[in-house]
N, C-alpha and C positions, 0 to 999 in steps of 0.2 A: 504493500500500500504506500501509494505517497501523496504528499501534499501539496497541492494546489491554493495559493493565493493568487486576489487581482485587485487592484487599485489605483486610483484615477494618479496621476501625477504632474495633469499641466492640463489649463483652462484656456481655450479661444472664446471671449463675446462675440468677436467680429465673426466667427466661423460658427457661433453653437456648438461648440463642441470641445472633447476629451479625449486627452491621450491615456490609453488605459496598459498598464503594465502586468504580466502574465510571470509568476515564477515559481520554479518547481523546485520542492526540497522533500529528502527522505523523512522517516515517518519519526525514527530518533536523532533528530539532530538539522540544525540551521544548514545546511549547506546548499542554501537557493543558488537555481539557476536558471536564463532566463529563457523566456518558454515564448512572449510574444510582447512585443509594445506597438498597439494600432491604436488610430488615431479613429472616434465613434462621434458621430451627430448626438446630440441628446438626446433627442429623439430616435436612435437606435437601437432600443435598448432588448428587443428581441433578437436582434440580428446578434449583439454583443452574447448574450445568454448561448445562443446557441452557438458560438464560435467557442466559449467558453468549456460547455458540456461537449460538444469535439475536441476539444484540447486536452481535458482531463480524465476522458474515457473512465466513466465510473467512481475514478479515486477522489478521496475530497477535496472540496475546492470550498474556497472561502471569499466572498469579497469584503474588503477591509476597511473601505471609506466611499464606501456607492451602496445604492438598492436600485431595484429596478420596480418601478411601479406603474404599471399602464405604457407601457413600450417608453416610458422617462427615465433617464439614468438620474438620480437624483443623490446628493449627497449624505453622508452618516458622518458628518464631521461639522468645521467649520466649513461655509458657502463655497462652494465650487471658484468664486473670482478670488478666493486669496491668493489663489495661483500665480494672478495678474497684479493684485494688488503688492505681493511681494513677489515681485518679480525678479529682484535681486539678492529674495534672502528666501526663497523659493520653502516652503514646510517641508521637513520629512516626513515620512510614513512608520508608526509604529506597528509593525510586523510581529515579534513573538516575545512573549516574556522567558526570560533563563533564570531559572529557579534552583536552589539547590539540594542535591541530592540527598543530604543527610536532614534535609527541615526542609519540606514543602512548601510552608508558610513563607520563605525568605526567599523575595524575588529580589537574586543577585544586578540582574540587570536585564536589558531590552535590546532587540533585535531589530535596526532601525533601516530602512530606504533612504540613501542620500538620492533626492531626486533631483539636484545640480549633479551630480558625479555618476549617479544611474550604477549603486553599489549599496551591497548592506554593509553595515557596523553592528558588531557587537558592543555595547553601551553603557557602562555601569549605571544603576540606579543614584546614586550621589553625582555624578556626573553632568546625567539627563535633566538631574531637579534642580541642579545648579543652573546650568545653562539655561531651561523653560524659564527661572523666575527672572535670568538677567534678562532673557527674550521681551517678556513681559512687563518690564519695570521700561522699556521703550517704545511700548505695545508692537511688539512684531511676535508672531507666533510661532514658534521651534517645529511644530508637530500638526498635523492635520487632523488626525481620526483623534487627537485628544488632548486634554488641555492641562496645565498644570493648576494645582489647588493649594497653597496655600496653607502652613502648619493652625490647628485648631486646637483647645484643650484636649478634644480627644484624639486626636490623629496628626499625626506629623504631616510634612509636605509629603505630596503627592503625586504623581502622575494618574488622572483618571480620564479612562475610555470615556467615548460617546455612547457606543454602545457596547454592552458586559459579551464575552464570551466572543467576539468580533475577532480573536488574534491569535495567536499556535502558542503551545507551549512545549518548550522543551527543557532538559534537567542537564545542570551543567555537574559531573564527576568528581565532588569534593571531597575533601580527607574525611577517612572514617573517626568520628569523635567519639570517646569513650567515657563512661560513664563515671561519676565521681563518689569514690569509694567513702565515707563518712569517717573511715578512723583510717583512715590514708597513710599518714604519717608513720615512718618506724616507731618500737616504743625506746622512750629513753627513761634511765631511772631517774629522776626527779630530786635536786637535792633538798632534801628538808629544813631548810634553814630555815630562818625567821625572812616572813616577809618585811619590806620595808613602808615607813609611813604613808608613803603614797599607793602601793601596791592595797593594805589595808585597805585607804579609805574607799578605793575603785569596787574592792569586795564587800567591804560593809554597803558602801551606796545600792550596788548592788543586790544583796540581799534582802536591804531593805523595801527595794521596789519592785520585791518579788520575781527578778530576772534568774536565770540560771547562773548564777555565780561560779558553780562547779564546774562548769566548762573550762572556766580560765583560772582555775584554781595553782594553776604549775608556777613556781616562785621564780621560776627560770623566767618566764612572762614578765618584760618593763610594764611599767603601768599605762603607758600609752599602748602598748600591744592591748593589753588587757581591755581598755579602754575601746578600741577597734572592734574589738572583738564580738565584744558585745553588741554594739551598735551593729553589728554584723548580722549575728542572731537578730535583733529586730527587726529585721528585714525580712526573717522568715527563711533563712540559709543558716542550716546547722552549721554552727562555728568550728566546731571540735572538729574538722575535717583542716581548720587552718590553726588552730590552738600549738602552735610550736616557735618559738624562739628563732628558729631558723626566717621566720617571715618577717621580714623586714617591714617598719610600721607605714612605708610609702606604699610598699609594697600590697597590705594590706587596705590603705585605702581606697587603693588601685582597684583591689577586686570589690571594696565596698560601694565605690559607685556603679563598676557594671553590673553587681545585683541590686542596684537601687534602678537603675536602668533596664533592668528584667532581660540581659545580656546572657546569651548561650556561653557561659564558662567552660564547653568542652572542647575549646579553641587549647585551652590552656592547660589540660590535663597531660601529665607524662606520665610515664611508670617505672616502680619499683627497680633499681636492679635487684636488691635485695629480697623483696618481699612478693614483687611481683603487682602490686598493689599500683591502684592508678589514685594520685594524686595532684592536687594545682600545682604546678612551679611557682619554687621560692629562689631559684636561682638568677631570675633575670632581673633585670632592671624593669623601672619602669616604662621608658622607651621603648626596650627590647620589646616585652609585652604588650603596646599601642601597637608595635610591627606585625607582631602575632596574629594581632587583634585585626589589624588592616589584610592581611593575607585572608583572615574569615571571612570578612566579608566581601573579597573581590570573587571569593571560590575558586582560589589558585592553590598549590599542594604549598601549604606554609611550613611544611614539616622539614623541607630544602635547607629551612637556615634557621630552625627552630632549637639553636646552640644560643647557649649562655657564654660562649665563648666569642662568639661573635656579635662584634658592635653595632650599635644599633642603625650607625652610617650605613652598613655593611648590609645590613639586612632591607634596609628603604631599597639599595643599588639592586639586589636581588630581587626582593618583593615586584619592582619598579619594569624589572627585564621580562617576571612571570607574568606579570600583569598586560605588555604589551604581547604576547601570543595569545591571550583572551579578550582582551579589549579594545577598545579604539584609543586613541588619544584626542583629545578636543580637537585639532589640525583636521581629522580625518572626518568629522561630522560637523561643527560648525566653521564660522567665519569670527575674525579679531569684531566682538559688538558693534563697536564705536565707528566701524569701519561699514560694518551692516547699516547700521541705522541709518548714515549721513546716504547710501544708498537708497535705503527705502525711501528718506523722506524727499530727496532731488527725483525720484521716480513720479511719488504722490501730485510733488508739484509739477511738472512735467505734466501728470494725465489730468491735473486740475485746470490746466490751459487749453487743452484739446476739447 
């Protein structure tokens, strides 16, 4: 089976009509290629239909920013003239989400139509929402079947369809995450000494506000560990998977904002050579683990340069190289803004005279 998309890509008023793009890609995985770009009357739109179901012989086919209603080819986007109206910063076509394989839910990035270059990109989702809002903050529009929205109390910024279910998906092959074991840590014997004034008071306050105190009961614990720690547990993250001296208290706030952030922590899980046992790494820096953190989300194997040995410079220059055999670079999908807009708007005025 394979897949079949088609989408308008360029608008004539003077002519009525559409150039409509045709491309065929396998059933797992983006690898469009192109299949037909004819140019249709608006009023063609049976003739398109069935040029379309000849082309696809059975296998599915999707059209991506068109409908066809009463022999009209009619738009599922913004208006068929923004074609003309940005004539010079031309929208692309959102094509397929790439999601990853270990969390369904995390749509890594978007599979886009450059339709000035008459080419796909693959897109990061930080990327795409960057660029829509700068597009937008000059009103020229990045994308045609869909528009960007704006972070709200409930939902971060957005990329949303015109219409749901309108676009392919496929799953990009991310590292296997492993689960985080609760008492992780080797045991060590714990020296019983006397705590000191500050360690106290972090366990008395504790206690008294009916927190689990015994988590971080180990004397070997500074009182700002301790202190972390608990805050940590508040959150609803069993602490005692990080309760060890070994973690450094950056370290720990590190992890305390990406569970305040409801962040997939099995980006960060190594394992045991000893025990076997999968626990967070305390070995990296903070940095290091933003790098980690950035390799998760791109869905590239971060496991490459997942040394605590290696600098965090080191790992950006890595991260930065796996990143381009998956992704586009901004070059490859938009234009310098400032250089778009002074375009669009010597365009506007131009058809404002005519």
């Amino acid at each position: 089976m394979k897949n079949f998309v088609a989408f308008v890509i360029n608008y004539s008023s003077k002519l009525d009509a559409v150039n409509i793009v045709t491309l065929c890609s396998s059933e797992d995985k983006p690898d469009y290629k192109l299949v037909m770009n004819k140019k249709y009357g608006i009023k063609g739109g049976k003739t398109l239909l069935n040029d379309l179901n000849t082309i696809s012989k059975g296998n599915r086919l999707k059209t991506i920013n068109f409908k066809v209603v009463d022999d009209t080819i009619k738009s599922c986007g913004y208006a068929f003239d923004i074609f003309e109206k940005q004539k010079k910063a031309i929208p692309h076509i959102l094509l397929a989400y790439m999601i990853d394989s270990q969390n369904k839910s995390n749509n890594l990035g978007y599979v886009i139509f450059n339709c000035k270059r008459g080419a796909c990109f693959n897109v990061k989702t930080s990327d795409l929402i960057d660029k829509a809002r700068l597009y937008n903050k000059h009103n020229v529009r990045l994308l045609h079947n869909a528009k960007f929205v704006e972070a709200t109390e409930d939902r971060g910024a957005h990329i949303s369809l015109f219409y749901a279910n309108s676009i392919d998906t496929f799953t990009v092959s991310t590292v296997t995450r492993d689960r985080i074991a609760k008492y992780s840590i080797e045991k060590e014997t714990a020296d019983k000494s006397k705590y000191n004034a500050s360690q106290l008071a972090i366990l008395r306050a504790a206690k008294n506000n009916g927190k689990a105190y015994n988590k971080v009961c180990d004397p070997r614990l500074s009182a700002e560990q301790m202190k972390e720690l608990l805050e940590i547990d508040d959150l609803g993250f069993d602490c005692k998977a990080l309760a060890s001296p070994k973690y450094d208290v950056k370290v720990l706030r590190f992890y305390k904002a990406e569970i305040r952030n409801k962040v997939d922590l099995r980006c960060y899980v190594v394992k045991s050579k000893k025990t076997g046992a999968n626990y967070l790494a305390y070995k990296f820096t903070v940095p290091q683990l933003v790098e980690i953190r950035l390799g998760a989300i791109s869905g590239i194997n971060y496991r490459k340069y997942m040394n605590p040995s290696t600098p965090a410079s080191e790992m950006t220059e890595i991260r930065t190289r796996l990143e381009r055999k998956l992704w586009a670079t901004e070059e490859d999908f938009t234009e310098d803004v400032k250089n778009l807009v002074s375009k669009v708007e010597m365009y506007k005025r131009r058809a404002s005279k005519v």
